[in-house]
N, CA, C and O atoms as CSV, one atom per row, in Angstrom:
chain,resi,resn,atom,element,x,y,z
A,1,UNK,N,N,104.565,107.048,52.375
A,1,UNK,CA,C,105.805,107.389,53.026
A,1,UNK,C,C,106.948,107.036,52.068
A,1,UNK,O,O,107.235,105.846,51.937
A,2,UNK,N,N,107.490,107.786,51.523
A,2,UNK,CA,C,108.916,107.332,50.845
A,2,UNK,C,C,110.188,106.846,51.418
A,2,UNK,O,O,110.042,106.122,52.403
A,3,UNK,N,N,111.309,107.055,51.065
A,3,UNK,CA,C,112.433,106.171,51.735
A,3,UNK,C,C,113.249,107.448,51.945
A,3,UNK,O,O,114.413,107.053,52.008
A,4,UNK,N,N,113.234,108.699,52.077
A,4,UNK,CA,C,113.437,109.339,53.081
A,4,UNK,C,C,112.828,109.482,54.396
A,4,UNK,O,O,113.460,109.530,55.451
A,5,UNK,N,N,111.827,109.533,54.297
A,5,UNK,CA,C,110.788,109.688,55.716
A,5,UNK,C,C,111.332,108.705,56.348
A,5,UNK,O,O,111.918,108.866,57.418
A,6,UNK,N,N,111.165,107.237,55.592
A,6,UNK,CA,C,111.518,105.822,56.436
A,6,UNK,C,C,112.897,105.975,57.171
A,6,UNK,O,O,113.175,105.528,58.284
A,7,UNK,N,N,113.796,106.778,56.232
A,7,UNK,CA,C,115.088,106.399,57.051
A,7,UNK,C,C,115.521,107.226,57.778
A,7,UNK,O,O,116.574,107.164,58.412
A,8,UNK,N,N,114.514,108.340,57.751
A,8,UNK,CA,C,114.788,109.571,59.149
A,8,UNK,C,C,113.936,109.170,60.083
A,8,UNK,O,O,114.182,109.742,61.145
A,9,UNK,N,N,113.095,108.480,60.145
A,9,UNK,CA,C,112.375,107.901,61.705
A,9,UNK,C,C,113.033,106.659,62.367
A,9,UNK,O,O,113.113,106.635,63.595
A,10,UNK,N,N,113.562,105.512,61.543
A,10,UNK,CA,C,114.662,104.919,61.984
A,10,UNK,C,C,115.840,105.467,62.519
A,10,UNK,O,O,116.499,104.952,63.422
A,11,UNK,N,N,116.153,106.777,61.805
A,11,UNK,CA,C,117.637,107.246,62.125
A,11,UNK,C,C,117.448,107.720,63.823
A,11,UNK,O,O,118.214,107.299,64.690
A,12,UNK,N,N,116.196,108.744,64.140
A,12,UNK,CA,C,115.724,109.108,64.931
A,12,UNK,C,C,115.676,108.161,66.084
A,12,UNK,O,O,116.269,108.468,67.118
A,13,UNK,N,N,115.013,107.023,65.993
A,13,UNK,CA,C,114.011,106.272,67.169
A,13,UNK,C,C,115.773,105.312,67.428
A,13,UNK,O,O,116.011,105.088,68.615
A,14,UNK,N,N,116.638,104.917,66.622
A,14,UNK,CA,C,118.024,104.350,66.843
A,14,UNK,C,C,118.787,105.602,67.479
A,14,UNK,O,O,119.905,105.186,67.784
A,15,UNK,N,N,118.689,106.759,67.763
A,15,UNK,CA,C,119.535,107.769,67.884
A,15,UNK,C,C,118.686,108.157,69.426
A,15,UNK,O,O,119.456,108.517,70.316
A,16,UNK,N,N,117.737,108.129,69.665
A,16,UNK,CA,C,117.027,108.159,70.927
A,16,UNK,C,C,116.880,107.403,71.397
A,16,UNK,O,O,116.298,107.779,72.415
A,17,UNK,N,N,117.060,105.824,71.447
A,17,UNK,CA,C,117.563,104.622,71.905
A,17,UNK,C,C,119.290,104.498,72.749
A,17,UNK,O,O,119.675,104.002,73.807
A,18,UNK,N,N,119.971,105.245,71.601
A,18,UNK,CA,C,120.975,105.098,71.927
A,18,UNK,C,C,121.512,106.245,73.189
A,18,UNK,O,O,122.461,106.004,73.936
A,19,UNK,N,N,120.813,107.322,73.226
A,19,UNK,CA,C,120.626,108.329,74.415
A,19,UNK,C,C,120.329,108.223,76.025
A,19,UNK,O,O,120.655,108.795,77.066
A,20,UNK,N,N,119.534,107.170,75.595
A,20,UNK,CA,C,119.438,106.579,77.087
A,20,UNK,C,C,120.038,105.638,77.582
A,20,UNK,O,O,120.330,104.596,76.994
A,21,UNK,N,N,120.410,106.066,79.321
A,21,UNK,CA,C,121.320,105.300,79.970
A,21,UNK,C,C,120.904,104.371,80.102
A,21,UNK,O,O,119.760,104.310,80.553
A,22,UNK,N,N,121.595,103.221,79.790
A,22,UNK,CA,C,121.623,102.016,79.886
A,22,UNK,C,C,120.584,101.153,81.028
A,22,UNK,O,O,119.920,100.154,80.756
A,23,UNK,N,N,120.670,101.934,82.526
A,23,UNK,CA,C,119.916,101.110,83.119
A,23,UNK,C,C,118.276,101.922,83.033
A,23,UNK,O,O,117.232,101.734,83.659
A,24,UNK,N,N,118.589,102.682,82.166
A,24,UNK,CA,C,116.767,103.513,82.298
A,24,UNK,C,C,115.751,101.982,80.801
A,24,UNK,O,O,114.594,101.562,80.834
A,25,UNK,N,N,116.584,101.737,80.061
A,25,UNK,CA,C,116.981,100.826,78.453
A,25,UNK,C,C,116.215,99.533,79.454
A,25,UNK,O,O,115.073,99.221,79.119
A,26,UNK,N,N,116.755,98.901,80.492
A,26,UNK,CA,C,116.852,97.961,80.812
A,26,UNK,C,C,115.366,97.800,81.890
A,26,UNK,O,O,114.547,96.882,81.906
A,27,UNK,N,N,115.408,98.861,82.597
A,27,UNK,CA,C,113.778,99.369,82.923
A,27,UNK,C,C,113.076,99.586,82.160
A,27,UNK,O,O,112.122,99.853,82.891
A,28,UNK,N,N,112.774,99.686,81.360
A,28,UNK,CA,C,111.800,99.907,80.079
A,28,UNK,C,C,111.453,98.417,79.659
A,28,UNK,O,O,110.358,97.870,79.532
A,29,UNK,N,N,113.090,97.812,79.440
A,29,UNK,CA,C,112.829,96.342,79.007
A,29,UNK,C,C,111.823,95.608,79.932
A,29,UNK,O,O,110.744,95.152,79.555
A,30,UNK,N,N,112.321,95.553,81.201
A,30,UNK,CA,C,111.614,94.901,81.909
A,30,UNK,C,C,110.019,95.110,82.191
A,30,UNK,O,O,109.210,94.217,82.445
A,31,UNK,N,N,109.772,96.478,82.087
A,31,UNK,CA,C,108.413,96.935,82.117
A,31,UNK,C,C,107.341,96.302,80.943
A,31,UNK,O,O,106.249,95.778,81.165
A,32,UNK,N,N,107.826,96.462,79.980
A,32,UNK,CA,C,107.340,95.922,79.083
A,32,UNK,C,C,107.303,94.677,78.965
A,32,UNK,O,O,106.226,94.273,78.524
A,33,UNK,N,N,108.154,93.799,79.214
A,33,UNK,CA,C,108.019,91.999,79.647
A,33,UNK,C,C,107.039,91.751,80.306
A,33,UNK,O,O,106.260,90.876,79.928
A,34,UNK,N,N,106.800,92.559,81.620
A,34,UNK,CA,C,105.954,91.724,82.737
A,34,UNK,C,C,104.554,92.382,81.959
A,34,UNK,O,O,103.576,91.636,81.908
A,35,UNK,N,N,104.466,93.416,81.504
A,35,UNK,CA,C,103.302,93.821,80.521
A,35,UNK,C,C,102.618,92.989,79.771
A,35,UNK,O,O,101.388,92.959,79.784
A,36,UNK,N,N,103.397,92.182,78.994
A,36,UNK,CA,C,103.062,91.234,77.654
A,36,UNK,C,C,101.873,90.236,78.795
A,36,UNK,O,O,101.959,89.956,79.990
A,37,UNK,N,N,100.809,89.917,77.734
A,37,UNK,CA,C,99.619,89.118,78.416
A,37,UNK,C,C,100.542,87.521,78.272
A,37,UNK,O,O,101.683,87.391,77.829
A,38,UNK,N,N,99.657,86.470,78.782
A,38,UNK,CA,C,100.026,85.127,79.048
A,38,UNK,C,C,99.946,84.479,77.676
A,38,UNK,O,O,99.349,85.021,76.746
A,39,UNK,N,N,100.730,82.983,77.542
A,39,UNK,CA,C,100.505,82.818,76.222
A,39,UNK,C,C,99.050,82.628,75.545
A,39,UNK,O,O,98.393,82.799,74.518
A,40,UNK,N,N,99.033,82.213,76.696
A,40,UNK,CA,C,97.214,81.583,76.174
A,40,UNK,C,C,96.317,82.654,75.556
A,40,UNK,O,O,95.629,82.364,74.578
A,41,UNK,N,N,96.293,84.082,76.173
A,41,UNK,CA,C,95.715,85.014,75.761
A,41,UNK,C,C,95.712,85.851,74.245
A,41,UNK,O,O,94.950,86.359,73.422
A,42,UNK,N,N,97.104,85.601,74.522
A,42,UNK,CA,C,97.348,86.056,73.270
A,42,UNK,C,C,97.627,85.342,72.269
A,42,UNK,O,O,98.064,85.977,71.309
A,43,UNK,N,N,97.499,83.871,72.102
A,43,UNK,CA,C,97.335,83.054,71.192
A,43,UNK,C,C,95.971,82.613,70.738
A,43,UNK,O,O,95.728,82.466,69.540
A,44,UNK,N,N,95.206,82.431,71.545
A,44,UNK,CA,C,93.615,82.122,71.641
A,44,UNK,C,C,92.840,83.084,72.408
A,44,UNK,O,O,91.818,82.549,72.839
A,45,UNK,N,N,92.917,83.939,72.639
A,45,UNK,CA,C,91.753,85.008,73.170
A,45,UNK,C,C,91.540,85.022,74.887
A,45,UNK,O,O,92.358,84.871,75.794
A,46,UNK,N,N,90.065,85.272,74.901
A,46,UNK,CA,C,89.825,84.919,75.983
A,46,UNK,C,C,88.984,83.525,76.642
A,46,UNK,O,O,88.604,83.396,77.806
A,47,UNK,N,N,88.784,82.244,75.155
A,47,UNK,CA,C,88.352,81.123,75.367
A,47,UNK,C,C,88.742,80.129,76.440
A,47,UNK,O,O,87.954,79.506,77.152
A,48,UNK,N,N,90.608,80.037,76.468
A,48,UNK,CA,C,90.714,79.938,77.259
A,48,UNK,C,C,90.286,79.782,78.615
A,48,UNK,O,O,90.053,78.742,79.231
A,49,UNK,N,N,90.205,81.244,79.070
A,49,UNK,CA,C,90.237,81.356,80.419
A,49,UNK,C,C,88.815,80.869,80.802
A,49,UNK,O,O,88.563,80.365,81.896
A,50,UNK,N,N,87.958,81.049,79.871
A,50,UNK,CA,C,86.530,80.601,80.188
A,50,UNK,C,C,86.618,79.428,80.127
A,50,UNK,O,O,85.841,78.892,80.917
A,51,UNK,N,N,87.272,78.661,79.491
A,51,UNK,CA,C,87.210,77.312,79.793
A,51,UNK,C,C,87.613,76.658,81.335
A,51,UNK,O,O,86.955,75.788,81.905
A,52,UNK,N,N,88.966,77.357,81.900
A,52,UNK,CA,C,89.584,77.091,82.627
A,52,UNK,C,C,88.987,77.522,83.840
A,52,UNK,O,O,89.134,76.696,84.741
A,53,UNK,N,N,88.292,78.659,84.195
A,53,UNK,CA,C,86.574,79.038,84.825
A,53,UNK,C,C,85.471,78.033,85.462
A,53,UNK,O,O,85.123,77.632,86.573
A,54,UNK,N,N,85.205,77.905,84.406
A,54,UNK,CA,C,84.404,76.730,84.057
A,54,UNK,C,C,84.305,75.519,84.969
A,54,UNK,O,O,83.348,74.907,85.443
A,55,UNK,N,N,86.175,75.329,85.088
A,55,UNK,CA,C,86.577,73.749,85.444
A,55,UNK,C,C,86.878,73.737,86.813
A,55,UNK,O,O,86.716,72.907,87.707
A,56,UNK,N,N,87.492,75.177,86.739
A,56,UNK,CA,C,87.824,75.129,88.288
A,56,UNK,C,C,86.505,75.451,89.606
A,56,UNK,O,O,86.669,75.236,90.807
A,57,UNK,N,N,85.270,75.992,88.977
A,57,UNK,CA,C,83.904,76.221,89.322
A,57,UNK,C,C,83.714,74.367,90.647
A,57,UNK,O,O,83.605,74.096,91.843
A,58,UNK,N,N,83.821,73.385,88.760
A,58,UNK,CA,C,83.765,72.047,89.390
A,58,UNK,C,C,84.253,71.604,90.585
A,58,UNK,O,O,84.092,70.430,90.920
């Protein structure tokens, strides 16, 4: 990819960002927040939870 391509898909994805109304921007934001997995998951896998499984079994 050269540094035209690069700076016409930036120019693009900032220029279709900026198109949308503000509270559609802010729904999106939020959608995507409650999306993101827990820290644990996504720092260490799924060991975790098997551990935590495990304990609460006890």
């Amino acid at each position: 990819m050269n540094t035209n391509d690069y700076v016409k898909y930036i120019t693009q994805t900032v220029v279709k960002y900026i198109d949308q109304p503000k509270d559609e921007r802010k729904k999106l934001r939020e959608q995507r927040k409650n999306e993101k997995e827990t820290f644990l998951f996504r720092w260490f896998g799924i060991i975790p939870y098997a551990f935590l499984g495990m304990r609460k079994k006890k």
